[in-house]
Structure formats: structure tokens, C-alpha cells
C-alpha positions in Angstrom: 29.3 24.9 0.6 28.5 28.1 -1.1 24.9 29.2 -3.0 24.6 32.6 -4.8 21.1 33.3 -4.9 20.0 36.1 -8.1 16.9 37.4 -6.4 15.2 40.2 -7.9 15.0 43.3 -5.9 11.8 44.6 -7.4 9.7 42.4 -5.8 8.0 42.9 -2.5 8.0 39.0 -1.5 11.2 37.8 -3.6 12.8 40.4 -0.9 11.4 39.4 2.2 12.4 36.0 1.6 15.6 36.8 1.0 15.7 39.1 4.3 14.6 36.1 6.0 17.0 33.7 4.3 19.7 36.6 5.9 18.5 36.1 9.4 19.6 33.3 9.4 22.5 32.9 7.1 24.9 33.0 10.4 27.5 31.0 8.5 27.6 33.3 5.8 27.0 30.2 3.6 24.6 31.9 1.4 25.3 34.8 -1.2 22.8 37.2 -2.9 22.9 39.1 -5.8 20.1 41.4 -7.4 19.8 41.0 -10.5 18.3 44.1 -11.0 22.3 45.9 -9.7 24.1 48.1 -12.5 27.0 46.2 -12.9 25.0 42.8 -12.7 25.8 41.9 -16.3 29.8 42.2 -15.8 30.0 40.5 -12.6 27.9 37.5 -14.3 27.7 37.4 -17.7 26.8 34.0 -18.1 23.3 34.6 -16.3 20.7 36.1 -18.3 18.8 38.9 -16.7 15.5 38.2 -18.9 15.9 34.2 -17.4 16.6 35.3 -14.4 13.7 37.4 -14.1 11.7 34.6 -15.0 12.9 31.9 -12.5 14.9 32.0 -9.6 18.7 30.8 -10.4 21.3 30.0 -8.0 25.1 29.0 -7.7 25.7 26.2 -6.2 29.3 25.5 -4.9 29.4 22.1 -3.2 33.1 22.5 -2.5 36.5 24.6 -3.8 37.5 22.3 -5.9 34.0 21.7 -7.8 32.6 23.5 -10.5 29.4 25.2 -9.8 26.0 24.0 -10.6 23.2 26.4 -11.7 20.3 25.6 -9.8 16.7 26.9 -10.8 13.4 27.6 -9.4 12.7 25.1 -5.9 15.6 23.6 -6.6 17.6 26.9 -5.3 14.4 27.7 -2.9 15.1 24.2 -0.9 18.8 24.5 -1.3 19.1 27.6 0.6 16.6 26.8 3.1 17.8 23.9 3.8 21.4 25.0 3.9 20.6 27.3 6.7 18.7 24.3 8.7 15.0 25.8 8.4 11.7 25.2 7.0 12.8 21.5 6.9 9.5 20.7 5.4 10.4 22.0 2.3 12.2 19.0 1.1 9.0 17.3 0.4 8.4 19.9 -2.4 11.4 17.9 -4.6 10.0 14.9 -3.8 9.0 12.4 -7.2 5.4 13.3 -8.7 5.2 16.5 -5.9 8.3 18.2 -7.6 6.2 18.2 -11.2 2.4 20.1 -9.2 5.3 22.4 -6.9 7.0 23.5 -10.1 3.9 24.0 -11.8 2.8 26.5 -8.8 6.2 28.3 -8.6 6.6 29.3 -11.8 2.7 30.3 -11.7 4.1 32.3 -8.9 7.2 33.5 -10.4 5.6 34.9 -13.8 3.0 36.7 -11.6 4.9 37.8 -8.4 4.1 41.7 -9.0 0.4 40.9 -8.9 0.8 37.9 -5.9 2.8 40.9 -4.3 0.3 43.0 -4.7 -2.3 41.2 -2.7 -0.2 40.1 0.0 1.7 43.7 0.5 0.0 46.2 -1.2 2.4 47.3 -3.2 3.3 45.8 -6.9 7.2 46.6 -6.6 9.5 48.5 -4.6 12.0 50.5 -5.5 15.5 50.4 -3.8 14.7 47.7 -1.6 17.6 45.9 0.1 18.2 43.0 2.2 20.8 44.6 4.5 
């Protein structure tokens, strides 16, 4: 199993998730991509920066011989969490009638990130952040 996760590097808290996600990735089962990177565009032309930007996406590769699925928003969030075996309690987010309130907050969270970063770091963006 394989997940490519388009994170945006821009962000303060999108990154340190992603950092954290890394700790821990000791299979190498998870990928990440900024979708902010130069040559973004050629390497995936079928995701849109401007969606992107606006809620999380992943790659999902269940096995070889699969297509991928393109996750969004929790979906990828609990996906790569629990592909990694932590924050187990993240499952009940996806759960029926919970799923509908936790989307509602993420994408609250993901179309004001910069400002949510802001309060929690002190800082809006960053600029070249990495998660090596």
C-alpha cells in the first residue's frame, strides 16, 4: 500500500503534520508532494493546484495492480495516520453522521489555515519549508 500525500508547503501546520507523518513513515509507505514545487504541474497534471490548495488530496495505491484512488480532505488525513499505526482515534472522525460535523470543521480549517497558523505559530506562512 502506497498514499501520495499533496500537502502544501506554505503552511506552518499543514508542514508539521506532515514532518510528524515522516517520523514515523518507517516503511516508507507514505509519499509527499508539495504542491507548491516548480515542476508540480508536469509530474501531476491531473491534480489541480487551485483544488489542491483548497483541500488536502491524496493517492491512494491499495496494491500494484490497482488503479489509484484520489482521496480528499479526512479521508487522506485518517488514511495516512492510520497507515502508519498512530492517532488510532482518528477513525471515529469517518464514522456515519460524525464524518458530515468533521468535514464541515476541516474544510473550515483548510480555507483558513494561514490565519489558524497564525494563532497557533505566529507566523501566517513559511517560506521554503521542508519536511526532510
Amino acid at each position: 500500500m502506497k498514499l501520495i500525500l499533496f500537502y502544501d508547503s506554505s503552511c506552518p501546520l499543514c508542514v508539521t503534520e506532515m514532518r510528524q507523518l515522516q517520523t514515523h513513515n518507517n516503511h516508507q509507505q507514505l509519499l509527499f508532494e508539495d504542491i507548491l514545487a516548480p515542476d508540480f504541474n508536469q509530474r501531476f497534471p491531473y491534480i489541480k493546484i487551485t483544488d489542491a490548495s483548497t483541500i488536502l488530496h491524496g493517492l491512494y495505491f491499495p496494491d500494484p495492480q490497482q488503479s489509484p484512488q484520489l482521496l480528499l480532505g479526512l479521508d487522506v488525513t485518517c488514511l495516512a495516520w492510520k497507515s502508519i499505526g498512530k492517532k488510532k482515534w482518528l477513525a471515529l472522525l469517518r464514522w456515519p453522521i460524525i464524518s458530515f460535523f468533521a468535514d464541515k470543521c476541516y474544510l473550515f480549517f483548510a480555507r483558513n489555515r494561514y490565519k489558524i497558523s497564525y494563532l497557533f505559530t505566529g507566523k501566517s506562512r513559511c517560506k521554503n519549508c521542508k519536511i526532510n
